[in-house]
C-alpha positions in Angstrom: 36.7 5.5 -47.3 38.1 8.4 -49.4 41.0 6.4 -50.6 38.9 4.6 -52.9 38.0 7.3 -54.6 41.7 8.5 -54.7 43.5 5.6 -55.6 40.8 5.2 -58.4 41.4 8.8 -59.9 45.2 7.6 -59.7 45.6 4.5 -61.3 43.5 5.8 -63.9 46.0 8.3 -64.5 48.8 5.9 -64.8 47.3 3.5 -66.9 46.7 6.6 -68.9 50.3 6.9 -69.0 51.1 3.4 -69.2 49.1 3.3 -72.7 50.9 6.4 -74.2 54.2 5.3 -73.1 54.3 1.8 -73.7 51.2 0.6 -75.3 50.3 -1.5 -72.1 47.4 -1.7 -69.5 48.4 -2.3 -66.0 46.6 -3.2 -63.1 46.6 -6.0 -60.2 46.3 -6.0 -56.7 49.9 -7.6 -56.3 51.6 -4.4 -58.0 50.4 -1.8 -54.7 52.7 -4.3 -52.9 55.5 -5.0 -55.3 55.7 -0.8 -55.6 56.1 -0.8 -52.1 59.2 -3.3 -51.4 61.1 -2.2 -54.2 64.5 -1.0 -53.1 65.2 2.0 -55.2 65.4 5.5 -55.1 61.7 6.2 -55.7 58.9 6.4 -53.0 55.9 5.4 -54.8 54.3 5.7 -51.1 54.5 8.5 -48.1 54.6 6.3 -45.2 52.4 7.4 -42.6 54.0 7.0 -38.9 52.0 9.2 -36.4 48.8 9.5 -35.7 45.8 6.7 -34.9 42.5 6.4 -36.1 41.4 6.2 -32.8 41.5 2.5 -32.4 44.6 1.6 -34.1 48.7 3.7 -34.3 50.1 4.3 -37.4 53.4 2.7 -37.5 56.3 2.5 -40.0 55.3 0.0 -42.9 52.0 -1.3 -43.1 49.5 -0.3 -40.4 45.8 -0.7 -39.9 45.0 3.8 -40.2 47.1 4.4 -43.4 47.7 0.8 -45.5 50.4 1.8 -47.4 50.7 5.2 -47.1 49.8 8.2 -49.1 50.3 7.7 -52.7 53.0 9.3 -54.5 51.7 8.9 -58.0 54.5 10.5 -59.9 57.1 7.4 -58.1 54.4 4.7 -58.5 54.1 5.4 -62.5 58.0 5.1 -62.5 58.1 1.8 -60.5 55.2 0.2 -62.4 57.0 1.6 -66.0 59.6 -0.5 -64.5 57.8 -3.8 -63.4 56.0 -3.6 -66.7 58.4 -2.9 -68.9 
């Protein structure tokens, strides 16, 4: 799908950032979750809640067309800073 591609492109820029700023390398599958159910002010996704892919509605939270959502890259840096740090 073309969300490979993207979130690729994007974690690869915050683990750029995550080496200039704090001399650490961060990736796991778990994070994409724990950026999502952090209660704060940041967004580190654009939830997705209309629409379909034509088999499946996008709903609020996790659904089947979007995942997460659309990544807001400048909030996940921020929350992962955080979870890393």
């Amino acid at each position: 799908s073309a969300a490979s591609p993207i979130w690729a492109a994007g974690q690869s820029l915050v683990n750029e950032g995550l080496i200039k700023q704090l001399g650490k390398y961060g990736y796991s599958p778990r994070i994409f979750y724990l950026a999502a159910n952090k209660n704060n002010s940041m967004h580190p996704y654009y939830d997705v809640t209309r629409g379909n892919n034509l088999y499946y509605p996008a709903t609020p939270g996790w659904d089947y067309p979007s995942g997460l959502g659309t990544p807001n890259l400048a909030d996940y840096y921020q929350v992962v800073c955080q979870d890393i740090m």
